[in-house]
N, C-alpha and C positions, 0 to 999 in steps of 0.2 A: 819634183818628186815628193811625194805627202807619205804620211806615215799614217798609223792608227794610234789609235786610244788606250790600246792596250801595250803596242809597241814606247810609247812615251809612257806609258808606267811602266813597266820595266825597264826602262831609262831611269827615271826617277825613284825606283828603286834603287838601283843600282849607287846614286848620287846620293839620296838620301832614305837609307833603309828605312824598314817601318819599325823593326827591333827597336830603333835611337829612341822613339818615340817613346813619353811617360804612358803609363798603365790607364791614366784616365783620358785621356787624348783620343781625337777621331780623325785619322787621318787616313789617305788613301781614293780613291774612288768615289763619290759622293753622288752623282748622275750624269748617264751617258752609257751607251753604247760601246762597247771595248773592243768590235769591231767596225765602227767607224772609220772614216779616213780623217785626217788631221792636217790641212794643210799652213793652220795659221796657231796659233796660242797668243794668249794672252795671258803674264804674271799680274799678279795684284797683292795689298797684303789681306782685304780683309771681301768675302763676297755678300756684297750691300748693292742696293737699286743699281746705283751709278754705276759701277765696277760689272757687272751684268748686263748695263744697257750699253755700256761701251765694248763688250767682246760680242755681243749683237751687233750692231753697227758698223763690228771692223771687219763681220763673218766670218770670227775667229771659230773654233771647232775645240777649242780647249782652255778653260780660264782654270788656270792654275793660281789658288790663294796660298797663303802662310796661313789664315785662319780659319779654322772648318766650321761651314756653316751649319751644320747641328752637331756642335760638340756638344750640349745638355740635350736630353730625350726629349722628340716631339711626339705629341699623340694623334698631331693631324699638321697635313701641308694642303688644306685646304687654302682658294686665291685669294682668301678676304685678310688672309694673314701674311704676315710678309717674309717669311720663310716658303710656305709654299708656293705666293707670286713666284718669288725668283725659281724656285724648283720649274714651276709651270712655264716660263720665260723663257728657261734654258732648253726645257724637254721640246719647245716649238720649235725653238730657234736650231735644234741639232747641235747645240752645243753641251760640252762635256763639262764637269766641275770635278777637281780633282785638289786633293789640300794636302800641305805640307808642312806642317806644324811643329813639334818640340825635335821632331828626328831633323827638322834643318837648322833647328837651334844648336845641337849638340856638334856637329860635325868642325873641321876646322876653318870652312870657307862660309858657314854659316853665319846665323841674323850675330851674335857675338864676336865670331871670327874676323865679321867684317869691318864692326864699329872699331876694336883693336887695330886690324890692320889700317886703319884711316886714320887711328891716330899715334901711329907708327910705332905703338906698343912693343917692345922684345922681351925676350926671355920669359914665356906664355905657360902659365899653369890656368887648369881649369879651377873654378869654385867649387866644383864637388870629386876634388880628387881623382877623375878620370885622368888628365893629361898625360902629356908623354912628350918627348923631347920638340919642338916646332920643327917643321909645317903641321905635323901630324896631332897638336893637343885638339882632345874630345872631351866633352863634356859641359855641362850648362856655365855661361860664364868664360869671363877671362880675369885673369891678374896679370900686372905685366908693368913693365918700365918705362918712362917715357925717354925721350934721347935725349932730353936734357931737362931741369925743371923749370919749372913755369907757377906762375902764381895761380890761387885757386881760381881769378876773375878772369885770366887770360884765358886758361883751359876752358871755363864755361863760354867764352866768346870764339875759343874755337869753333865747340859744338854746336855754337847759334850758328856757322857759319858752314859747318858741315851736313845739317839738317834742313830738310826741308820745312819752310816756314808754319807754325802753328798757331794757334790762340794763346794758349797755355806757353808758347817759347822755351825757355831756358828758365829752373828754377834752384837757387841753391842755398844750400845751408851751411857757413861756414865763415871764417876769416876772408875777405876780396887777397888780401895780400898775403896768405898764409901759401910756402914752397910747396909744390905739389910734386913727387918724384915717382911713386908708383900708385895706380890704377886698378880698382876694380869694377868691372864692369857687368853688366847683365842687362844685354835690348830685352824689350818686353819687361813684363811686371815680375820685378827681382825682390820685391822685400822680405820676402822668406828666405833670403841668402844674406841678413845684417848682421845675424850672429856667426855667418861663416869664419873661424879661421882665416883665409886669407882676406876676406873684406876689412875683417877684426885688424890687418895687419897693414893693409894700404893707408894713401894719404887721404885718398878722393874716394866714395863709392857712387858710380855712375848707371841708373834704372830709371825705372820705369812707376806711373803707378803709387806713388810713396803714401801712403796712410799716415792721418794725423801721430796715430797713439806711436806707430813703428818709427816714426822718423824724429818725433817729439823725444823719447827715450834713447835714439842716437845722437840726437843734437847732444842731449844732457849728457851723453859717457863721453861726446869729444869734445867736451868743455872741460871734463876731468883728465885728457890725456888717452882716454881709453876707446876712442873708435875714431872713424876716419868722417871728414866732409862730406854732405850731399850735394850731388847734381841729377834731378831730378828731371827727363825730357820725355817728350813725347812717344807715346808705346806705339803708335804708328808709325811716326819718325827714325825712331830706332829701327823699326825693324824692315823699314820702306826701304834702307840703304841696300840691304842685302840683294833687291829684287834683281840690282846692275848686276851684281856677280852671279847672279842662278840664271841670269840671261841669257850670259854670254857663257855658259859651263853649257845652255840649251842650242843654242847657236853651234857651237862647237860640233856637239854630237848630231844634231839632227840639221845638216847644211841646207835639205830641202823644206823644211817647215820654215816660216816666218815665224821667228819670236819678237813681241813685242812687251816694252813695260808699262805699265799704266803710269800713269804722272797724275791723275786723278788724287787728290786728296779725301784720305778718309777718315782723317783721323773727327772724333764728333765733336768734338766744340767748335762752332762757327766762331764766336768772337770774346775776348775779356774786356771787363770793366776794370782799370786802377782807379783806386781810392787816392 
């Protein structure tokens, strides 16, 4: 039994409204037909060559991203550029693009929701004050408790163990043997959240993304006592975990579509050099 294009957005509405979504964010709809039929999808987090030539290939009818492919204004999707390839790529292939960006960040089962919940995080507030008692906290971000502590190098080799492998790995800033007991977190690129209150109040803060000057200036306030350790991992990483849980939330509601996850890596560094 297949569904349409437009019947899975209204699903994914439903799952993850577009209201969640920040003001500068482009989410929703991106190309395809919304009366199509839909009998396969494919999730991914980010839509690039690969991730496109792989929902062609599977003659999926829906690549569903976390990150929208023209969130900044284009003036042209002509082929010679590689927004409009893929635009062109998809429009042949009869397949749909649809993106789901900061409105699946916020929610509780979300790219946050989920790095927390894998690392068994409790008693869950958000970083910008939305929250509300768990299952149910909303809002960017998590703070939260771990079930027991752990040193700052353990928890970081958690994450190497919890994430899908990258160039960039696991990066931290802090004591290896410093107690770690609560947890702030933010998949994707958080550093706009280091003077939050609760990050201000954790042991650990765990994102994405970290800038020299922004992380430089936290290392220095938690050498003074006054801000928490960095663990700095991969923004595709982080937010690749989520894709198992929006699969199987897709799986659930639509029994007659094939959902699949991409395993494709996207995140852009091919490899690092240590010194």
């Amino acid at each position: 039994m297949t569904s349409t294009v437009a019947a899975v957005a209204e699903l994914l509405e439903s799952l993850w409204p577009e209201s969640g979504a920040e003001h500068w964010d482009a989410v929703g709809l991106v190309v395809g037909n919304p009366s199509a039929d839909v009998d396969m999808v494919l999730l991914a987090v980010d839509a690039v060559g690969d991730t496109v030539d792989e929902a062609v290939a599977l003659g999926a009818k829906l690549l569903i991203t976390h990150h929208p492919l023209l969130l900044r204004g284009v003036t042209s999707v002509a082929e010679d550029r590689y927004k409009g390839s893929l635009v062109a790529r998809l429009v042949r292939a009869d397949c749909a693009l649809f993106a789901v960006h900061t409105n699946a960040d916020v929610v509780s089962s979300g790219t946050s929701g989920t790095l927390a919940r894998l690392l068994g995080l409790t008693d869950l507030e958000s970083l910008d004050g939305q929250s509300d008692a768990p299952p149910s906290v909303t809002g960017i971000g998590r703070f939260g408790r771990l079930p027991e502590p752990v040193s700052l190098g353990r928890l970081a080799r958690t994450l190497a163990d919890l994430l899908p492998a990258t160039a960039t790995g696991v990066r931290v800033s802090g004591d290896y043997d410093a107690e770690i007991s609560t947890v702030a977190l933010c998949a994707g690129a958080g550093d706009s959240y280091l003077s939050a209150p609760l990050v201000s109040r954790a042991d650990v803060f765990i994102t994405s993304d970290l800038r020299h000057h922004p992380a430089s200036e936290a290392r220095e306030n938690a050498k003074l006592g006054g801000g928490p350790a960095l663990i700095d991992i991969s923004h595709w990483a982080s937010e690749w975990l989520w894709l198992d849980a929006a699969g199987a939330q897709l799986r659930e509601a639509l029994p007659g579509v094939r959902t699949i996850v991409s395993e494709l890596r996207t995140d852009p560094w091919d490899f690092a050099v240590t010194q």
